[in-house]
Backbone bond lengths (Angstrom), bond angles and torsions (degrees), N, CA, C in turn:
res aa  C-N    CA-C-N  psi(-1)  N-CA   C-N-CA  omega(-1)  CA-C   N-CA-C  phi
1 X - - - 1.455 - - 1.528 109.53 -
2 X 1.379 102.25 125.22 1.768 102.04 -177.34 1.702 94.26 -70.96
3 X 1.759 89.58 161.07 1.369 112.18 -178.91 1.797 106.54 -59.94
4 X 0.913 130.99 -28.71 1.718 153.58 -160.38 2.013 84.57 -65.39
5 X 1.555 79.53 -74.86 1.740 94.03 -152.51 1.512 94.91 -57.73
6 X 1.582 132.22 -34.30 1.599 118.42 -172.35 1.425 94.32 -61.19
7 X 1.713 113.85 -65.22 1.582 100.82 -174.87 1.251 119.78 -19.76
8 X 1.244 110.13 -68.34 1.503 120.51 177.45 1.628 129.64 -26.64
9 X 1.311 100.65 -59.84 1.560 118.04 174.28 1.415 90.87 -57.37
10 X 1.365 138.76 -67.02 1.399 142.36 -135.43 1.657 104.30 -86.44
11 X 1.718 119.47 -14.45 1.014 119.87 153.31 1.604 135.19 -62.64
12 X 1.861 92.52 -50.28 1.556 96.77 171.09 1.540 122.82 -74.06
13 X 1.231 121.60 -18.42 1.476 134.06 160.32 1.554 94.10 -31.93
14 X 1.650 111.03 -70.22 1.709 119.80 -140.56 1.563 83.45 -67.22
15 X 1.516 131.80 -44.33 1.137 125.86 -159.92 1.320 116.96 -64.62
16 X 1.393 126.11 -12.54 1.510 123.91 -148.36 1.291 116.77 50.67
17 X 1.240 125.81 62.08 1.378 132.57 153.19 1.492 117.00 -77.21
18 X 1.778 117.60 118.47 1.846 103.96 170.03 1.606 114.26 -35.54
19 X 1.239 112.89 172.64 1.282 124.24 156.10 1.600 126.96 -55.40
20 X 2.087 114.47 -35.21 0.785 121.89 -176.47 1.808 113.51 -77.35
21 X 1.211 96.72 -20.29 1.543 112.37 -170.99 1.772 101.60 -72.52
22 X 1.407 90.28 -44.04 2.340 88.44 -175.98 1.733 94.07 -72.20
23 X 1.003 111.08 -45.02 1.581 102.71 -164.56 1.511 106.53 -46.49
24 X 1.648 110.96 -41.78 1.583 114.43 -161.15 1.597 78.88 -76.12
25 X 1.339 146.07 -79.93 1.258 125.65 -141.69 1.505 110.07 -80.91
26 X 1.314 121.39 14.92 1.225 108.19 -178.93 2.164 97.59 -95.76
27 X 1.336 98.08 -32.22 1.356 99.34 155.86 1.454 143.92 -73.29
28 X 1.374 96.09 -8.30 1.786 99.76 164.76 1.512 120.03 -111.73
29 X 1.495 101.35 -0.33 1.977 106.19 154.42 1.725 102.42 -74.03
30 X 1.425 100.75 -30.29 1.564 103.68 -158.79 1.594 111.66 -77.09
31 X 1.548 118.86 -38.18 1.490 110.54 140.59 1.298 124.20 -69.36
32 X 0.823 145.60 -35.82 1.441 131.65 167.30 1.573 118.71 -31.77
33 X 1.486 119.27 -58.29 1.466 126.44 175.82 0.981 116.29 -78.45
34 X 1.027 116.71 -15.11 2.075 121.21 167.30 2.032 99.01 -73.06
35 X 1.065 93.93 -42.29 1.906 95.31 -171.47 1.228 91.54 -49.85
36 X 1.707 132.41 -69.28 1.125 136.19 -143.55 1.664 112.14 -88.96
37 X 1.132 98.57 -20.26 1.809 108.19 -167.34 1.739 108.85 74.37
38 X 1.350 121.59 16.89 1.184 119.45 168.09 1.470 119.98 -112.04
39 X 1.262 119.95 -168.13 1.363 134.16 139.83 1.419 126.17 -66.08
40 X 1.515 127.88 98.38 1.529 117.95 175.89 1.734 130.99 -27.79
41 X 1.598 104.62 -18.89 1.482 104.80 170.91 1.030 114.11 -81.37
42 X 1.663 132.80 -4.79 1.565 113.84 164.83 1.529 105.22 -95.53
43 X 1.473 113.19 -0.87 2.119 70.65 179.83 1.324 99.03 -96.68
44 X 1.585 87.66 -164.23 1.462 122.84 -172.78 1.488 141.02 -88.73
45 X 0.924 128.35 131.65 1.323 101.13 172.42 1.575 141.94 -42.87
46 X 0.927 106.71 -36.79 1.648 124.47 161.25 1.626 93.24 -52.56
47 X 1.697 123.41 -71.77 1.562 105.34 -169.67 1.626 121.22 -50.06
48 X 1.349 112.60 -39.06 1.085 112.78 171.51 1.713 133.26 -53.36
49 X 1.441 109.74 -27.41 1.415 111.06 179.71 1.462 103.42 -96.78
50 X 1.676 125.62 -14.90 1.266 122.89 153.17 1.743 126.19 -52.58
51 X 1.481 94.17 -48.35 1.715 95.79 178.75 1.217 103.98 -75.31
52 X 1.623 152.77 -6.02 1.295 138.09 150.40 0.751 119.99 -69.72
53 X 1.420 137.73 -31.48 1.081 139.89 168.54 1.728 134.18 -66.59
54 X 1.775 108.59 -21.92 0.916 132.39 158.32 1.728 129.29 -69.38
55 X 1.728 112.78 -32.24 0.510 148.46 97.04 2.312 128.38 24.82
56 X 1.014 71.73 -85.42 2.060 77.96 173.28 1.701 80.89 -102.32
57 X 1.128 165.41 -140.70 1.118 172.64 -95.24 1.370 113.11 -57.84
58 X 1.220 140.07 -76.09 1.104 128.26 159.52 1.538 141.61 -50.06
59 X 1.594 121.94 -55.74 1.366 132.36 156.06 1.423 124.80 -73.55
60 X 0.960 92.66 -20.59 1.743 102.10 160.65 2.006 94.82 64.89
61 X 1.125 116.80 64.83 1.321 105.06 177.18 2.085 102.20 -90.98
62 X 1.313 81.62 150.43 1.708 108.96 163.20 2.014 96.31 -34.16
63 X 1.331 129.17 172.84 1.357 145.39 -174.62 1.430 92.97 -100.25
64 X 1.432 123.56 -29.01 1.506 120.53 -166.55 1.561 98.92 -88.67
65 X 1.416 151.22 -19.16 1.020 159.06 -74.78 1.654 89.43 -175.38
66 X 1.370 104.94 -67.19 1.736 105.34 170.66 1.412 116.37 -80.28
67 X 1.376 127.87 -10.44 1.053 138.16 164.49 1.664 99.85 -63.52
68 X 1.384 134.68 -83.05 1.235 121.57 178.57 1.619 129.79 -40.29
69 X 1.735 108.98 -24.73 1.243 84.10 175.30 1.191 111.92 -89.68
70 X 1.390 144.91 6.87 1.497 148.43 -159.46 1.462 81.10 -95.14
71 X 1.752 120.52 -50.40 2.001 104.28 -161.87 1.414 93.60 -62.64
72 X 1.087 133.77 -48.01 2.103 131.69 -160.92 1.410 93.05 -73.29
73 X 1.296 135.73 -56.35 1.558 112.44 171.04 1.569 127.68 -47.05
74 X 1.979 120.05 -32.80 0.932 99.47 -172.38 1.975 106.68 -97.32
75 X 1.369 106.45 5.55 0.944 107.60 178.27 1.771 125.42 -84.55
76 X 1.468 102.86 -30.48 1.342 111.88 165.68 1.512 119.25 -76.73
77 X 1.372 125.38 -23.15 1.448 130.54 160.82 1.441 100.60 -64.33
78 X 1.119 131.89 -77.87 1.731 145.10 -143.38 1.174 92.95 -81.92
79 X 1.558 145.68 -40.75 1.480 122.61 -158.29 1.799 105.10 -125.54
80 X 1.495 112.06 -28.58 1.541 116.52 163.24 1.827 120.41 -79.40
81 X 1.247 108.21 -40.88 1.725 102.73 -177.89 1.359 108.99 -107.86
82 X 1.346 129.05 -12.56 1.282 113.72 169.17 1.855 104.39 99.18
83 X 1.327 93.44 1.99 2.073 104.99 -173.90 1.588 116.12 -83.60
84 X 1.100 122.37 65.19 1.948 89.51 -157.82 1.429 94.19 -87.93
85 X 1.440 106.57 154.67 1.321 151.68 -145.44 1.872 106.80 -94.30
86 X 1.379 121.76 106.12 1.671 110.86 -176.72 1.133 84.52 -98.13
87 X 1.081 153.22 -81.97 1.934 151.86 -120.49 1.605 90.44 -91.81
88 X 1.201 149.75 -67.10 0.809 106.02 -122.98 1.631 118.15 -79.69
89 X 1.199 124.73 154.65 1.317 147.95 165.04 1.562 148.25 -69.67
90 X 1.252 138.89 133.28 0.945 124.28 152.05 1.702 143.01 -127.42
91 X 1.029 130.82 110.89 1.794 118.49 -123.62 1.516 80.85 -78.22
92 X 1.549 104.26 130.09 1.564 115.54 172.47 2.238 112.14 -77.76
93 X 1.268 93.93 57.23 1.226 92.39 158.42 1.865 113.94 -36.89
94 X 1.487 99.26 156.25 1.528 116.00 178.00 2.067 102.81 -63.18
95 X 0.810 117.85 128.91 1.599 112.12 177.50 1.417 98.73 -75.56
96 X 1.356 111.83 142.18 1.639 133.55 159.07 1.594 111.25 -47.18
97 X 0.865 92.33 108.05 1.487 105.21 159.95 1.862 117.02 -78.49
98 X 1.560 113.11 85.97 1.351 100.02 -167.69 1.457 111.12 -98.99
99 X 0.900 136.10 -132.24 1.823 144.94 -166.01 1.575 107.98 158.34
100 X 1.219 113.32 94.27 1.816 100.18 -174.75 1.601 99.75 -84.55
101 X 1.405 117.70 143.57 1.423 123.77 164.56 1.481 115.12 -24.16
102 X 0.976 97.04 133.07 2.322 103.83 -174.28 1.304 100.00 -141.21
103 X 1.520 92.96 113.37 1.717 134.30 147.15 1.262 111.26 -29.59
104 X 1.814 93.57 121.64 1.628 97.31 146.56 0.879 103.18 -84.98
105 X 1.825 105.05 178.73 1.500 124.41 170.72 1.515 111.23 -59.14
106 X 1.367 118.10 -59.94 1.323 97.25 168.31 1.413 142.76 -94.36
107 X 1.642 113.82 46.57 1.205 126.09 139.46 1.140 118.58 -99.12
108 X 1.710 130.46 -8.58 1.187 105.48 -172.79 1.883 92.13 -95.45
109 X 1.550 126.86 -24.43 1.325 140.58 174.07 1.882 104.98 -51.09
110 X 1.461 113.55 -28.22 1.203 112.76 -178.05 1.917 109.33 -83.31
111 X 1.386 108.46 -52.48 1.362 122.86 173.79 1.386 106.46 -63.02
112 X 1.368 125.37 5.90 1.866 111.17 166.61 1.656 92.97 -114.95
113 X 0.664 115.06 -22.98 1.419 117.53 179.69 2.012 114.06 -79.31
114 X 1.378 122.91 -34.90 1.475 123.80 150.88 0.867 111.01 -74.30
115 X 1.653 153.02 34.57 1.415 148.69 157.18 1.655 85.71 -74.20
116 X 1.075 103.38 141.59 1.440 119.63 146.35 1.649 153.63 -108.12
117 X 1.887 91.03 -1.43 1.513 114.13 145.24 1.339 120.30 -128.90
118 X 1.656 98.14 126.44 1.556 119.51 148.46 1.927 105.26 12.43
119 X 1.598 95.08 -88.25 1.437 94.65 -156.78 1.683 113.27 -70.14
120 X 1.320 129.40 -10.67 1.231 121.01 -171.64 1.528 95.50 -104.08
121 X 1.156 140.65 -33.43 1.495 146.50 138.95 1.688 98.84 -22.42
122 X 1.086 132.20 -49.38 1.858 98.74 -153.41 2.064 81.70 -101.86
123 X 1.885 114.04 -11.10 1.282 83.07 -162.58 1.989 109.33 -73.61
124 X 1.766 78.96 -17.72 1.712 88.04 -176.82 2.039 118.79 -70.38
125 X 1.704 83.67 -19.11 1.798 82.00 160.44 1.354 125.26 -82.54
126 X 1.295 104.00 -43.92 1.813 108.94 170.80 1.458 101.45 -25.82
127 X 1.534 120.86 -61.92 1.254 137.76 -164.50 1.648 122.26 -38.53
128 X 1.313 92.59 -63.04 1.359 109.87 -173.85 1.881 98.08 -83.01
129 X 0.870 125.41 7.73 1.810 115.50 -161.76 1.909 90.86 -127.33
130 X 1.216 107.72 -10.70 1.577 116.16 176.39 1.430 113.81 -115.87
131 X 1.254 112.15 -61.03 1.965 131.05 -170.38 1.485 94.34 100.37
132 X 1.027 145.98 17.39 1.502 142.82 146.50 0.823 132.32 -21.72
133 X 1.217 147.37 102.97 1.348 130.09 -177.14 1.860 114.84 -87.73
134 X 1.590 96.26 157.05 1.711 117.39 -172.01 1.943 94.45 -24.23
135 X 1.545 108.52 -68.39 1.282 93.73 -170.53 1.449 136.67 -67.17
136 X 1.417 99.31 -13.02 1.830 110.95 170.01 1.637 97.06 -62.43
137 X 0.757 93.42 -61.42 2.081 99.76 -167.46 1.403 107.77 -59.01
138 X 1.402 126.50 -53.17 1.637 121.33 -166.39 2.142 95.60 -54.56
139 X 1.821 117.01 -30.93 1.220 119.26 -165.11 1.489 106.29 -83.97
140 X 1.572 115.26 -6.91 1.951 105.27 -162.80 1.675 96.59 -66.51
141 X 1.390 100.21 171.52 1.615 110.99 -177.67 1.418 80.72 -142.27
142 X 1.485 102.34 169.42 1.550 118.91 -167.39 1.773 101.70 -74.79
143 X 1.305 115.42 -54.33 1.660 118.23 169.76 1.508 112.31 -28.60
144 X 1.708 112.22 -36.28 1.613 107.50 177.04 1.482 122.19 -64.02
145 X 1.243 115.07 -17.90 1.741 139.60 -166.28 1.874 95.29 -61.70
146 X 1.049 155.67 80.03 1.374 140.96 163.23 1.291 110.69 -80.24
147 X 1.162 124.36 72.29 1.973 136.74 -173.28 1.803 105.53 -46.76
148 X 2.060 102.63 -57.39 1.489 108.13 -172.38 1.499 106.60 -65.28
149 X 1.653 131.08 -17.28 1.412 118.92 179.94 0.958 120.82 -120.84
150 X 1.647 133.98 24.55 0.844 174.81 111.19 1.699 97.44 99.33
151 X 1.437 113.82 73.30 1.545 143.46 176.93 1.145 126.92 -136.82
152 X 1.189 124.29 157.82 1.534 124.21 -178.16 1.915 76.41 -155.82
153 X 1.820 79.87 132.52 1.881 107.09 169.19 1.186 102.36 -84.31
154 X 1.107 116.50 150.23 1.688 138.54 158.91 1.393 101.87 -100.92
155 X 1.299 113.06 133.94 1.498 103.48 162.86 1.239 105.99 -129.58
156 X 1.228 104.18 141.43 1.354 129.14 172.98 1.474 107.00 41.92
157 X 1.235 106.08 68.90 2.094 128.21 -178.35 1.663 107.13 -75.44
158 X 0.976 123.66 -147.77 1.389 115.73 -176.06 1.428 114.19 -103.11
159 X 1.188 104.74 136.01 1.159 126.91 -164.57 2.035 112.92 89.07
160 X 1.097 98.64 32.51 1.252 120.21 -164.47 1.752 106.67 -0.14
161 X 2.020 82.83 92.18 1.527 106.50 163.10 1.425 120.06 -140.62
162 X 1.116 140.87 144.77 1.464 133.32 -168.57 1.591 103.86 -104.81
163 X 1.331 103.18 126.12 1.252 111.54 168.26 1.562 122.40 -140.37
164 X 1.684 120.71 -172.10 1.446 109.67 -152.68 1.598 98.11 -120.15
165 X 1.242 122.38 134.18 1.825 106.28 -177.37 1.520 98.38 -109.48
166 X 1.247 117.48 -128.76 1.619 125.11 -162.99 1.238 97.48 -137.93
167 X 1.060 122.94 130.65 1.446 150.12 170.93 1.535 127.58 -106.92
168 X 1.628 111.51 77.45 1.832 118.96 -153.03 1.265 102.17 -96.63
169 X 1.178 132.76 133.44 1.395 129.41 144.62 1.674 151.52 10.33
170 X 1.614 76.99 -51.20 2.101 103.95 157.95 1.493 104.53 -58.74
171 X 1.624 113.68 -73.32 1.188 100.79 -172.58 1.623 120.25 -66.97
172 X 1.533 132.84 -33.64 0.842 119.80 157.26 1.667 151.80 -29.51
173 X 1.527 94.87 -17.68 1.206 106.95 161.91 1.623 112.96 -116.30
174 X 0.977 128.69 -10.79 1.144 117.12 158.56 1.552 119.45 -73.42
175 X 0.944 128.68 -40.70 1.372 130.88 169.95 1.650 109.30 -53.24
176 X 1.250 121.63 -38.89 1.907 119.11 173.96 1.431 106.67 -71.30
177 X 0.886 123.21 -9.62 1.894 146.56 156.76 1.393 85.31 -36.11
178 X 1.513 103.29 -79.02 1.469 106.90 -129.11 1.572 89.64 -111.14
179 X 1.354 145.16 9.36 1.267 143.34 137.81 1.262 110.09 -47.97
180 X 1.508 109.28 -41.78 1.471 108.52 -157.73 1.509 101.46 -74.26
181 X 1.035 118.58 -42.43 1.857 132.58 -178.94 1.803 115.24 -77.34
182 X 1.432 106.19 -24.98 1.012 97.78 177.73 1.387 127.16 -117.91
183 X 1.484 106.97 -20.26 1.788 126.78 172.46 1.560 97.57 45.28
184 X 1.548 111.85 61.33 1.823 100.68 156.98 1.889 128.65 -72.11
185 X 0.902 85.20 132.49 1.492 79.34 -173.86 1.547 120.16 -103.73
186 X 1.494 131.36 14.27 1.563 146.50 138.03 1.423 136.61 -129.88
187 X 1.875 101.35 -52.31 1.214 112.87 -177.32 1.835 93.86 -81.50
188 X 1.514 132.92 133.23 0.948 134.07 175.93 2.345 107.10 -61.58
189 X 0.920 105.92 -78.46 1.212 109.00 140.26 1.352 165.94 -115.27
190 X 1.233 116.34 117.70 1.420 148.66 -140.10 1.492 95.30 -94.80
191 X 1.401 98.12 146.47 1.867 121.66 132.62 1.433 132.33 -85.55
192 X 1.678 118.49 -151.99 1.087 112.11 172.09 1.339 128.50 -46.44
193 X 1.455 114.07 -7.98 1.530 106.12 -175.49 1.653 94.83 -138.61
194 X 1.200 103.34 148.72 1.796 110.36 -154.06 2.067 88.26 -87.51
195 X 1.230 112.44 6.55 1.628 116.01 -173.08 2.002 102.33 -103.47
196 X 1.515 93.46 -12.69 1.852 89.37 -160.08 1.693 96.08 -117.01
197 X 1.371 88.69 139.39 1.725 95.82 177.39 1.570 122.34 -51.22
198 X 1.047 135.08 149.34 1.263 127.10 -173.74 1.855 96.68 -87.35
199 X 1.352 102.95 147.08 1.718 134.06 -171.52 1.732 101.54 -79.85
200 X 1.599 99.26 104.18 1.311 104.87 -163.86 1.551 106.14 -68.94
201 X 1.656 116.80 -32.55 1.869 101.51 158.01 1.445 122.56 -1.01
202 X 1.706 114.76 -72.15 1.471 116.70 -146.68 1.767 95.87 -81.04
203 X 1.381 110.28 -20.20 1.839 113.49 163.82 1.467 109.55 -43.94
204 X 1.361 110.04 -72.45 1.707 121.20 175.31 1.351 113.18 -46.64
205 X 1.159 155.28 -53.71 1.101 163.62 147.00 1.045 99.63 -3.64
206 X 1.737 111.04 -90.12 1.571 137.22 -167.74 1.734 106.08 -44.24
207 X 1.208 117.18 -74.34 1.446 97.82 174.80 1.358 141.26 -61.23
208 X 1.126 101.79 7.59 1.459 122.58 164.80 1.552 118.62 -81.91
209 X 1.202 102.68 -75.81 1.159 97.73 173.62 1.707 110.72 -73.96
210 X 0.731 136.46 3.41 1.754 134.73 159.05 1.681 116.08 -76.15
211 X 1.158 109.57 -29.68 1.900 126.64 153.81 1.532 104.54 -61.19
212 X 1.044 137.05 -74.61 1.639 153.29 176.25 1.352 90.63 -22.08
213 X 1.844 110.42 -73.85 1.400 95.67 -163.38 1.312 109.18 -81.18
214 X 1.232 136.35 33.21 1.217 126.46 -164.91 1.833 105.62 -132.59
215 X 1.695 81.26 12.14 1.682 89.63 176.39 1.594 108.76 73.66
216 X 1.411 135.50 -1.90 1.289 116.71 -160.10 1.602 103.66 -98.95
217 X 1.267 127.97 126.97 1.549 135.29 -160.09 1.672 87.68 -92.59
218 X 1.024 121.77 -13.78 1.443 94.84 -167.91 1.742 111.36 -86.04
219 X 1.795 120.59 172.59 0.867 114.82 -177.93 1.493 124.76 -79.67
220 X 1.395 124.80 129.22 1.727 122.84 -147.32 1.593 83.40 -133.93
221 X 1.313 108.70 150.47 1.287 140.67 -164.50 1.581 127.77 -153.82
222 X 1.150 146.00 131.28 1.052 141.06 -174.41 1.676 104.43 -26.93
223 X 1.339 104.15 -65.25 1.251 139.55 -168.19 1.654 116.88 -45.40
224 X 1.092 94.31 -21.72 1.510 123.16 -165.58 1.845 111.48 -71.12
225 X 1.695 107.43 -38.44 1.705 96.95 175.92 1.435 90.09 -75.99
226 X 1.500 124.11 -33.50 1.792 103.44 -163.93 1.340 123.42 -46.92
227 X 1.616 94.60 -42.58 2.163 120.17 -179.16 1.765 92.03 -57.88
228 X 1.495 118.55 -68.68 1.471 116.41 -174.91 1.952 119.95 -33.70
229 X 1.813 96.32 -49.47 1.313 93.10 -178.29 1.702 118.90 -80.48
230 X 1.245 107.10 -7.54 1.974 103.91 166.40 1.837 100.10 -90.78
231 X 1.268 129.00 -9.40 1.767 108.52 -174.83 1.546 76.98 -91.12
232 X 1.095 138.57 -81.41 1.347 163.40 -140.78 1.787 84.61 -58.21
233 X 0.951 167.22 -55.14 1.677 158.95 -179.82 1.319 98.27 -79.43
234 X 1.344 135.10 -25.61 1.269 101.70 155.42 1.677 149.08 -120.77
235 X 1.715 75.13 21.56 2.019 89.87 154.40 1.855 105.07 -87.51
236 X 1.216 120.66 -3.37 1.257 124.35 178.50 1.073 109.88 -95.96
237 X 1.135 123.11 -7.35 2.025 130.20 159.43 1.690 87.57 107.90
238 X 1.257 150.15 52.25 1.234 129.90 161.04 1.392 102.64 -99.48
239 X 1.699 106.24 138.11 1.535 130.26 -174.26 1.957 91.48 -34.68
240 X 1.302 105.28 150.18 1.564 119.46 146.36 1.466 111.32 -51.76
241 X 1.292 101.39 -63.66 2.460 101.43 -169.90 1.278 94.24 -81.42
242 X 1.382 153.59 10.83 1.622 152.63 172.17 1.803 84.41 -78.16
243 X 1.119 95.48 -61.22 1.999 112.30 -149.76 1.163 93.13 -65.70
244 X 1.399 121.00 -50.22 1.911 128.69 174.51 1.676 104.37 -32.95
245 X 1.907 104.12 -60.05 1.596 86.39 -167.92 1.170 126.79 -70.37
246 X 1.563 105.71 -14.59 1.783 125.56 -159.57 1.411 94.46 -61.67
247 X 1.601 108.58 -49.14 1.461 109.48 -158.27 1.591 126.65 -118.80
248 X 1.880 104.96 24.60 1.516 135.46 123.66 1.648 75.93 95.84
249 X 1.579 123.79 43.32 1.043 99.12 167.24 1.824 139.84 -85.08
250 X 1.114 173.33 71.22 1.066 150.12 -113.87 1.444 126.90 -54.06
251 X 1.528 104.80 -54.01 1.371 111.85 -167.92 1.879 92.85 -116.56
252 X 1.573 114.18 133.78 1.206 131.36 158.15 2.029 122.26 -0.03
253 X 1.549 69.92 -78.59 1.611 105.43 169.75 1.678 122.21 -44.94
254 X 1.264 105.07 -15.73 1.558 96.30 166.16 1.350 113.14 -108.53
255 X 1.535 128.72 0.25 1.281 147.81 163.62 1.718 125.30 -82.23
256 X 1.491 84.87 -20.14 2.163 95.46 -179.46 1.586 89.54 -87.33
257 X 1.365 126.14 -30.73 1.339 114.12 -174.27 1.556 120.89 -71.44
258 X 1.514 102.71 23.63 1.654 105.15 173.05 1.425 102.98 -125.45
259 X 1.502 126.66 12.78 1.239 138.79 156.99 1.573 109.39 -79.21
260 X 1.099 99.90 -50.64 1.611 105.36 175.09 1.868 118.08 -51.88
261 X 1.182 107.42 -26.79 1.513 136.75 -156.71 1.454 105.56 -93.60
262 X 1.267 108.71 -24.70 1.560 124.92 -165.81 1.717 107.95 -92.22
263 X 1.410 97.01 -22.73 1.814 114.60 -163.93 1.546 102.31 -82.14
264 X 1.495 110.21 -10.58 1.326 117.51 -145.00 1.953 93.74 -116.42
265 X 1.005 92.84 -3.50 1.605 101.72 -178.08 1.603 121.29 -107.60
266 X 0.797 119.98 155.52 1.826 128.02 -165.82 1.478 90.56 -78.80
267 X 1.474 129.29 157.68 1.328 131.61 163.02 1.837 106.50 -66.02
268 X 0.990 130.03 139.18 1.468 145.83 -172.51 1.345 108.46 -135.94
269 X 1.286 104.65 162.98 1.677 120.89 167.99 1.321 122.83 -8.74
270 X 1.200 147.34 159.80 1.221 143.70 127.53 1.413 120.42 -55.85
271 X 1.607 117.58 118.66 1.153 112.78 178.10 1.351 111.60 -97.52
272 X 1.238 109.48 155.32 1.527 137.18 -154.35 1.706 104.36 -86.48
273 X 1.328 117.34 164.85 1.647 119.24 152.56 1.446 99.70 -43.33
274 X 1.345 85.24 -86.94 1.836 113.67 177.71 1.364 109.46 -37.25
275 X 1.289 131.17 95.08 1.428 126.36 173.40 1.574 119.40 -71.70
276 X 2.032 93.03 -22.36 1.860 78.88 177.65 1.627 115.52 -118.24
277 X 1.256 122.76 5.58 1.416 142.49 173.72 1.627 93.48 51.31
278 X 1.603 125.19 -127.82 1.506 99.92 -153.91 1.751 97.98 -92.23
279 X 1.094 88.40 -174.62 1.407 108.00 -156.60 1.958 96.13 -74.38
280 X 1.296 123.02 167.06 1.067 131.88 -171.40 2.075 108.46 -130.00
281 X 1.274 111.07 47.12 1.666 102.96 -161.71 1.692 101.17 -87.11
282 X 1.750 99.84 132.11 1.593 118.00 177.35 1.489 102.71 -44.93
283 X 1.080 114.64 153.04 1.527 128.38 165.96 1.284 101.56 -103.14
């Protein structure tokens, strides 16, 4: 490891940066010096507003995408070398207004049901029966489980804050599913070693191809029961600031944007308390 990149790490350490936060900028120093064939401490400012620019023009990245590499560029200038940065830029294109494909209930009831393992089956129910996201779940430990008050803790979720989701019945029995088959005894779900979080990769995968076989053409994503379980609680009448805390949002405003989301959908089922009724465990 060059002396550059430890600094680096040992900077975002002091800062309290998540884990997910060094990984992303430790990978956009890491193209950066691949572009140039150097070390990012020799170029220039000029190179730098070239490789953004190369950047949206050539690779054609997303606005959110050049947005991250502009914070790790200006963060390794301004807070690792002591350089801060006047020119460089990032052209505030109009942001995408997107809409990802949204689940009914019984497509997402069909896609837990084509899982074909146990453990990626109950993690993709957790999902939809909480709004959790991939990295809340790959981190739960069994102590998070509150069965008699019917909660499960998050700890330290994004934006590292701990909060409390819903703990239903559906999943409650799906999870004694996979106690029974798997008997973890800390990390809730595990890999090769019953001590290490399980590798959210084979998550992405699994509901993917568990959509495929499940006939569903649309585009499916880990991410995808979390979106289902905020439209779906609140065509079921759950408060706006209820759904906000459930699903650890900060500001309001990124929680009204599943009102908008809701307008855009056909009237469906009545949804239930119980979002997943009985349990679905692999044979």
């Amino acid at each position: 490891m060059s002396p550059l990149r430890q600094h680096v790490i040992d900077k975002m350490t002091l800062q309290g940066f998540t884990k997910s936060t060094c990984r992303a900028y430790l990978y956009q120093l890491t193209e950066l010096a691949r572009y140039f064939h150097r070390s990012p401490d020799e170029l220039t400012e000029r190179d730098l507003q070239a490789y953004v620019l190369y950047l949206i023009r050539e690779r054609a990245w997303s606005r959110s995408s050049c947005r991250q590499a502009v914070h790790a560029i200006h963060f390794l200038f301004n807070k690792v070398l002591g350089r801060p940065l006047n020119y460089l830029q990032l052209p505030y294109q109009k942001k995408d207004q997107k809409i990802p494909d949204l689940l009914y209930p019984d497509e997402v009831h069909s896609i837990i049901q084509h899982c074909t393992h146990l453990k990626q089956q109950s993690a993709i129910a957790l999902s939809y029966a909480t709004g959790m996201r991939i990295g809340e779940i790959c981190a739960l430990r069994i102590d998070d489980l509150d069965g008699p008050h019917n909660r499960i803790k998050v700890r330290q979720g994004k934006g590292n804050k701990d909060r409390y989701v819903l703990f239903p019945e559906g999943v409650k029995r799906q999870l004694r599913c996979y106690w029974q088959r798997y008997r973890p005894v800390d990390v809730l779900f595990y890999g090769l070693d019953k001590h290490r979080t399980y590798d959210p990769k084979y998550l992405r995968l699994e509901v993917k191809d568990a959509a495929k076989r499940a006939g569903i053409s649309k585009t499916v994503r880990f991410h995808s029961p979390r979106h289902a379980f905020a439209t779906h609680q609140l065509m079921a009448g759950m408060p706006l600031t209820r759904l906000q805390l459930l699903l650890g949002h900060r500001q309001l405003s990124t929680t009204l944007v599943y009102l908008q989301w809701i307008a855009m959908m056909e009237p469906c089922q009545k949804v239930s308390e119980d979002l997943l009724g009985p349990a679905w465990c692999v044979s």
